[in-house]
C-alpha positions as a printed Julia matrix, in Angstrom:
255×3 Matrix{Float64}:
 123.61  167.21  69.17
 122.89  167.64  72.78
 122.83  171.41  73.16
 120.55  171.26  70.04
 117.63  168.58  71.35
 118.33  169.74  75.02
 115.79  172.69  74.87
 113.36  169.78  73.37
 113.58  167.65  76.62
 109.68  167.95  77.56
 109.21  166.83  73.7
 111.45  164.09  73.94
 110.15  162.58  76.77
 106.5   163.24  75.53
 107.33  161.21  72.53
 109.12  158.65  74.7
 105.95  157.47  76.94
 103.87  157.75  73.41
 106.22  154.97  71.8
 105.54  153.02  75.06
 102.08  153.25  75.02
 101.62  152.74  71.48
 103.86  149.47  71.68
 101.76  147.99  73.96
  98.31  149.7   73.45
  97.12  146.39  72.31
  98.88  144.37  74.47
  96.82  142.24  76.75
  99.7   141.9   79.19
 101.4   145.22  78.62
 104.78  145.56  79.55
 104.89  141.99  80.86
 104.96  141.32  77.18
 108.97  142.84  77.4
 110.35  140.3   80.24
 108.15  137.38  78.77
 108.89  137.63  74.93
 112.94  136.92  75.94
 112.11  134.08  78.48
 110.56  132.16  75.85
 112.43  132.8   73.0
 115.39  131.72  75.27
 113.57  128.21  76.08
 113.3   127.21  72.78
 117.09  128.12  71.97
 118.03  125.85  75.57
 116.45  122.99  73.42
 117.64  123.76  69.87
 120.78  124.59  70.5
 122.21  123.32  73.73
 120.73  120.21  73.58
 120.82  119.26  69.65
 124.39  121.22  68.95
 125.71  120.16  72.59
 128.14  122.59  72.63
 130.4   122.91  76.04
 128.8   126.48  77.79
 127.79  126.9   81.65
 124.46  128.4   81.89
 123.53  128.6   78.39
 120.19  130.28  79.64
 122.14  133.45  80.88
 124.75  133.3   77.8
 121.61  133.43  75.69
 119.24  135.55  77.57
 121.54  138.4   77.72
 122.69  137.79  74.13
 118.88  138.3   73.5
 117.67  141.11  75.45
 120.92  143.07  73.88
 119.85  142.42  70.46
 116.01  143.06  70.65
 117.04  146.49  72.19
 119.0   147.15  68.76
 117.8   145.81  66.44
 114.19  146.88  67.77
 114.9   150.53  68.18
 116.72  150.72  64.38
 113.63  149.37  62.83
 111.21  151.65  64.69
 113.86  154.7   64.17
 113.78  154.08  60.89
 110.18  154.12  60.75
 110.2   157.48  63.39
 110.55  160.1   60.73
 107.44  159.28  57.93
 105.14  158.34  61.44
 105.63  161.68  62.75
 105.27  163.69  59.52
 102.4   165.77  60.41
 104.34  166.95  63.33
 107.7   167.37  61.5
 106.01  169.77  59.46
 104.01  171.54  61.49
 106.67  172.13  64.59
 110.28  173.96  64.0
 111.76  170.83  66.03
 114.88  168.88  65.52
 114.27  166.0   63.56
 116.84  164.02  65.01
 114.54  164.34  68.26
 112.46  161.23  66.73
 114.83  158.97  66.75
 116.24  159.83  70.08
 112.99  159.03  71.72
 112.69  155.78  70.14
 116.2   154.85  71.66
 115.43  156.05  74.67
 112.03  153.78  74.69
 113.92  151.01  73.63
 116.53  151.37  77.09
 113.4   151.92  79.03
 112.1   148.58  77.52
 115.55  146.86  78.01
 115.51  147.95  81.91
 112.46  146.2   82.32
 113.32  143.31  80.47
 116.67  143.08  83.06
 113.97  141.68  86.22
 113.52  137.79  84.19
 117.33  138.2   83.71
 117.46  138.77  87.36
 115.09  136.06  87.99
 116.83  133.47  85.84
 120.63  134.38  87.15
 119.09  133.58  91.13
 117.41  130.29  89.74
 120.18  128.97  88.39
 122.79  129.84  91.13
 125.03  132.14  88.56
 127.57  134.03  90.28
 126.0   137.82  91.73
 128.99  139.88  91.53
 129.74  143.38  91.78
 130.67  143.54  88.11
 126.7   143.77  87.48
 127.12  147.27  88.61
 129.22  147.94  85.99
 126.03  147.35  83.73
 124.45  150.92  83.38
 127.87  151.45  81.87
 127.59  148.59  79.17
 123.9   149.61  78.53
 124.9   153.21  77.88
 127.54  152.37  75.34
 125.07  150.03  73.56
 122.67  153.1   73.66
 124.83  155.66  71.98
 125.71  152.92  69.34
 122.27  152.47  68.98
 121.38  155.92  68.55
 124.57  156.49  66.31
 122.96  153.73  63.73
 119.46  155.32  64.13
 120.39  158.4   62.66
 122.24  157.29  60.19
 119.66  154.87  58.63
 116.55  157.17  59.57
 116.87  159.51  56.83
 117.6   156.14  54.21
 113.84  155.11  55.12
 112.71  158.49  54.47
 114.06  159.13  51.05
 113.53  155.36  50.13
 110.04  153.39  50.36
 111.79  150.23  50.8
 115.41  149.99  52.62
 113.02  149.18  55.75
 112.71  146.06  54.58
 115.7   145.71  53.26
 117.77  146.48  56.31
 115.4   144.38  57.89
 117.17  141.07  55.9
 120.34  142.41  56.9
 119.37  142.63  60.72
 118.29  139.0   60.63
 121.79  137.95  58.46
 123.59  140.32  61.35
 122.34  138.46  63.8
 123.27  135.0   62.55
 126.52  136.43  62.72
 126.83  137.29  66.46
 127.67  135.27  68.81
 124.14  136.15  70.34
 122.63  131.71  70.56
 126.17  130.1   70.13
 129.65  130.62  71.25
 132.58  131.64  69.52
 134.3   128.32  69.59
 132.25  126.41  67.63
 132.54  128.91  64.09
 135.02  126.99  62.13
 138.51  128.82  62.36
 138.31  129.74  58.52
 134.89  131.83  59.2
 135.85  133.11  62.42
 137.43  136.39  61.65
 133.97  137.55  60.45
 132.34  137.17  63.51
 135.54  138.31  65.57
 135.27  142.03  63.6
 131.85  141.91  63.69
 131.22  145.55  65.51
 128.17  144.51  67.01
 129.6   141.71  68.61
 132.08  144.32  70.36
 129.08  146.06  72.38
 127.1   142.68  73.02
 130.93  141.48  74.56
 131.01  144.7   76.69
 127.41  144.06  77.74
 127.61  140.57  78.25
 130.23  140.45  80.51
 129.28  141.89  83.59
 126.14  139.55  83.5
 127.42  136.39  81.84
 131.27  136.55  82.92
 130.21  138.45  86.4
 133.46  140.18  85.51
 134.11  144.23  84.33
 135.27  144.17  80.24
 138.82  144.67  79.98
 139.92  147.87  79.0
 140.92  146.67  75.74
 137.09  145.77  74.82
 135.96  148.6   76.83
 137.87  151.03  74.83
 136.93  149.47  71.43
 133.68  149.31  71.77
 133.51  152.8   73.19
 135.26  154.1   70.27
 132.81  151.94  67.96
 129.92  153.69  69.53
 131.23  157.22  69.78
 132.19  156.68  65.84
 129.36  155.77  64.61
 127.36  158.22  66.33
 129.57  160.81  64.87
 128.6   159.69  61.75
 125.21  159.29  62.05
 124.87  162.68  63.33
 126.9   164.0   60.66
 124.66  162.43  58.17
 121.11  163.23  59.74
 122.7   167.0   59.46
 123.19  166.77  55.63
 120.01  164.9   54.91
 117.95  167.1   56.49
 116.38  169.39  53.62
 115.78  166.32  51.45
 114.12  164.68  54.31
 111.45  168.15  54.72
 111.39  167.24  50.56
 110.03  163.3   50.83
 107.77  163.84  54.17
């Protein structure tokens, strides 16, 4: 894929700052809106679910805060990839581009967005006297596997949206049930044992484990989390770059 979008680096990056501007073209507070959003999403899960569940987790405003900021990046940048291919039509049509450039930039906005949303992170790890450990630097590592298993389910559900009106929405629903399933607002410990194996082979909950832990855990993922995760994100980027490749000509048909 890379020698192919390589030679459309000045394109990508074009259509990178245009998804940032039009994200927040209407935005009173701009990119402010991208640390904020998290912050206060996180205050109202420190009241409904630390205080009314009262389950036993140090710092439940890190645990959740970078349970957040991991899924808003994903499940953000599959919606909008989704949506990447029918917004940009015109220019599909009228340039001899890769297609798959699309939904590259819309990852690629969404990592720019999740670096930014990092500072409140910051701010709230200081605040509350969490451990500052070397293992954060192991972060741009965790970030990039999330990104390539981001990417990987981009292009494999980008082409869906274009050859059917509605699996946005649909995927959509599934998203929200996904979520419910991660161990994004809650711990592990408190799924009853009986459920637990469908959170524990969860593959999302892989990556957020791998990204989690240098921030939450101020420790580097152990190489037997690292490595599955890695593979997760390598294998389903495979596949989603197999499958952008096939659906290609129908997706010139339904533009």
């Amino acid at each position: 894929m890379a020698r192919y979008v390589f030679p459309y680096r000045d394109l990508v990056w074009e259509l990178v700052k245009r998804e940032l501007r039009v994200r927040y073209r209407r935005s009173f507070i701009g990119f402010a809106w991208t640390m904020l959003q998290p912050l206060m999403m996180m205050m109202v899960l420190q009241v409904a679910f630390s205080s009314m569940f009262r389950f036993d987790l140090v710092n439940y405003p890190v645990y959740v805060l970078s349970g957040l900021l991991f899924w808003n990046f994903f499940g953000q940048s599959i919606v909008v990839s989704m949506n990447s291919l029918r917004a940009n039509s015109r220019l599909i049509q009228k340039l001899p581009v890769p297609k798959s450039v699309f939904p590259l930039s819309v990852v690629l906005s969404g990592l720019v967005n999740l670096l930014f949303a990092l500072v409140p992170l910051l701010a709230i790890l200081v605040v509350t006297g969490h451990p500052l450990k070397p293992a954060l630097f192991f972060l741009p590592v965790s970030i990039a596997i999330a990104g390539l298993f981001t990417l990987g389910a981009g292009l494999l559900l980008a082409p869906l949206s274009a050859l059917f009106y509605d699996i946005v929405e649909l995927v959509a629903v599934g998203l929200q049930l996904l979520m419910f399933l991660t161990p994004i607002m809650f711990p592990m410990t408190i799924v009853p044992e009986r459920f637990r194996w469908i959170v524990r082979y969860n593959p999302v909950r892989s990556i957020l484990e791998v990204f989690r832990d240098p921030i939450y855990n101020s420790k580097v993922p152990p190489l037997s989390h690292l490595s599955v995760a890695l593979g997760l994100a390598l294998l389903l980027l495979v596949i989603g770059i197999v499958a952008f490749r096939r659906t290609s000509q129908k997706i010139n048909l339904c533009l």
